[in-house]
C-alpha positions as CSV (number, residue, x, y, z in Angstrom):
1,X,118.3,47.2,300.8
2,X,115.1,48.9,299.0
3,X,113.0,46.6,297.4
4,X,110.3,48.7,295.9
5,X,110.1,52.7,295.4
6,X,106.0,54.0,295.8
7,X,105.4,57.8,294.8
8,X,101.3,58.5,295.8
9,X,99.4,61.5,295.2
10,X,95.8,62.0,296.1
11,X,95.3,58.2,296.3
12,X,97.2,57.4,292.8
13,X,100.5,55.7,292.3
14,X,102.2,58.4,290.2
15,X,105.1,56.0,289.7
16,X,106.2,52.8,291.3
17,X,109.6,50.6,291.0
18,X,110.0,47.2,292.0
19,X,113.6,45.0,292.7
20,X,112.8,41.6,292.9
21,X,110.4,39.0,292.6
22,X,107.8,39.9,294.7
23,X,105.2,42.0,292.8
24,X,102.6,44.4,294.6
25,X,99.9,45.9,292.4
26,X,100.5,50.0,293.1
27,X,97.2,50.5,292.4
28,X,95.8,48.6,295.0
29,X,99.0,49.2,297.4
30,X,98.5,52.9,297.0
31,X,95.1,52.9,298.0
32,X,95.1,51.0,300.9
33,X,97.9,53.3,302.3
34,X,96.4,56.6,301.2
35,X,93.4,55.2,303.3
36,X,95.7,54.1,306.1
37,X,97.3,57.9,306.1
38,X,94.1,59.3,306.4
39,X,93.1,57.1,309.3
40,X,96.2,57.6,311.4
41,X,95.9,61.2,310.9
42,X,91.7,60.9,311.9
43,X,92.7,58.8,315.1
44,X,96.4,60.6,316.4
45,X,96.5,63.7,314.1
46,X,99.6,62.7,313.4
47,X,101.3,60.9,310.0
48,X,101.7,57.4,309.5
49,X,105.7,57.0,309.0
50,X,106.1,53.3,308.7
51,X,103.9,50.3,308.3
52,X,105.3,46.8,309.2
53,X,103.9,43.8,307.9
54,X,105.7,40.4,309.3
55,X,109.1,41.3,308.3
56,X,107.8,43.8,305.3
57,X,108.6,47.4,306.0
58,X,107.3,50.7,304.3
59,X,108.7,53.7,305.6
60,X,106.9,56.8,304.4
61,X,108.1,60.9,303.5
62,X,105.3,63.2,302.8
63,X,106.4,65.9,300.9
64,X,104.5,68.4,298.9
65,X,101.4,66.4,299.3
66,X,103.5,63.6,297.6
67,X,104.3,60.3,299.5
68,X,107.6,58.6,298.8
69,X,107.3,55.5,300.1
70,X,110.1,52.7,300.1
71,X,109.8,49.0,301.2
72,X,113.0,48.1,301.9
73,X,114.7,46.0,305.1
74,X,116.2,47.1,307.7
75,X,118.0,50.7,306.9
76,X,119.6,52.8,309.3
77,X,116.6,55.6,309.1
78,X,119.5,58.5,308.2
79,X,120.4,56.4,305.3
80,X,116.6,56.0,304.0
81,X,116.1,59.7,304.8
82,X,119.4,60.5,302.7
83,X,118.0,58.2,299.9
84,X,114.3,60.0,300.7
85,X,115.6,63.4,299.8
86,X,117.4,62.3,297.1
87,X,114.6,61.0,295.2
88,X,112.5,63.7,296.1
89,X,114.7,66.2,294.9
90,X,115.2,64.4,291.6
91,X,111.8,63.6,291.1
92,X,110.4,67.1,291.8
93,X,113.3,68.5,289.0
94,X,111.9,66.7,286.5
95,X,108.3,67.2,287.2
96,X,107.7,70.0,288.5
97,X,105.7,71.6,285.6
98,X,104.1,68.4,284.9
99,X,103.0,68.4,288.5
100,X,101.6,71.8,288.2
101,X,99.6,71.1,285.5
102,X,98.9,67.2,286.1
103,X,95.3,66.1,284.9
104,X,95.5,62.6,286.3
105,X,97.6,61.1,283.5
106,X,100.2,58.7,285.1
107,X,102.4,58.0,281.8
108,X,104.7,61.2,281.6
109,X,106.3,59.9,285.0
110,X,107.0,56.1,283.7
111,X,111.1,57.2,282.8
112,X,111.6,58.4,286.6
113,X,112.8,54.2,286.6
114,X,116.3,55.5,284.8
115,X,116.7,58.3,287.5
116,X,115.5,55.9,290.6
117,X,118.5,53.2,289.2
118,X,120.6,55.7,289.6
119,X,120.2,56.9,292.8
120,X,119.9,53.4,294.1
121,X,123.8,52.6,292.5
122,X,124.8,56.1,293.9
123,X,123.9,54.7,297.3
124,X,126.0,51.7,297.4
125,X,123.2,49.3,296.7
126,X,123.8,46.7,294.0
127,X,122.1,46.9,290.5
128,X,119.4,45.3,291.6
129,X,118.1,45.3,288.1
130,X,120.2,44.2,286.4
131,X,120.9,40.9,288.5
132,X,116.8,40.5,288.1
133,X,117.1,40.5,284.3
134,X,120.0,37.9,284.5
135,X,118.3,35.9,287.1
136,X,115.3,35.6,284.6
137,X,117.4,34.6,281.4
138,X,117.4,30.9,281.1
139,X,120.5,28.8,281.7
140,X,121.4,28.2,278.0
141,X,121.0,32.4,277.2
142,X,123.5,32.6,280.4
143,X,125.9,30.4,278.6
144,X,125.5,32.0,275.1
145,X,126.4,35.0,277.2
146,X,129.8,33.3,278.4
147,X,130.3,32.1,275.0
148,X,130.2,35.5,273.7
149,X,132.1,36.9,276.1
150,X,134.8,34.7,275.6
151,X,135.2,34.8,272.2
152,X,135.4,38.7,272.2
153,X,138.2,38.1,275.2
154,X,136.5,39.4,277.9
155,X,136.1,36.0,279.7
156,X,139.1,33.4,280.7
157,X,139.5,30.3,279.8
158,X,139.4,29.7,283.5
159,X,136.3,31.4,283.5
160,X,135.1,29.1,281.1
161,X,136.0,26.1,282.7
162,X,134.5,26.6,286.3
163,X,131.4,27.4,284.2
164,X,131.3,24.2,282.2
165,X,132.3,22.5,285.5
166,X,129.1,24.0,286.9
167,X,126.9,23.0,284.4
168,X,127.6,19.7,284.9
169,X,127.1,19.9,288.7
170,X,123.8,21.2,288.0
């Protein structure tokens, strides 16, 4: 599963996305890995394609001068290299010309989020998102939800009784 999508340019975090609780400043992340890149290719001459940290990992795709870097557990590498091109691709349609004519200015790739979801669903990985948002509503908005939900008859009485039963266990 991909926990967090890094896309670096000359030592700035153009864009980042993050599923989950953890939270790592792409600022700082970016950085330290643009300066890791550069060593690896000073020591070996060669690229630096994944970082481990304890059970972290960070696989890396330069292309176009542009690292896409994923953190993400552990992928069969032709799946992350499918999901690597695709966001490459996308990412590269949208900005090209704002890549040919970028001054530095981060904010015109903040809606690449939308296009990342997407690719993410397309590959079989769950809505990560979306179960973040629900896992940070409280448990009486999550129950205001069922409550809605049944009244419009989307949810069962069923459904509404294994809730309440739930509630009461908790």
């Amino acid at each position: 599963m991909i926990h967090a999508l890094f896309i670096i340019k000359d030592d700035i975090c153009l864009f980042s996305r993050q599923y989950g609780k953890e939270s790592i400043k792409s600022h700082l992340f970016s950085g330290f890995l643009s300066a890791l890149m550069k060593f690896a290719k000073e020591i070996s001459h060669k690229d630096l394609k994944k970082l481990v940290i304890e059970e972290d990992i960070f696989s890396l795709y330069l292309v176009d001068n542009i690292s896409f870097v994923f953190k993400h557990d552990e992928i069969k590498k032709s799946k992350l290299e499918k999901f690597s091109q695709m966001i490459s691709n996308k990412f590269f349609a949208c900005f090209s010309e704002d890549l040919k004519n970028w001054n530095g200015d981060i904010s015109c790739f903040r809606n690449f989020d939308k296009e990342a979801d997407k690719i993410l669903e397309l590959k079989g990985v769950p809505a990560l998102v979306e179960m973040e948002k629900f896992l940070q509503k409280t448990k009486i908005e999550r129950l205001e939800e069922k409550k809605e939900q049944m009244e419009k008859g989307k949810l069962t009485l069923i459904d509404m009784e294994k809730l309440l039963q739930k509630k009461k266990e908790d």
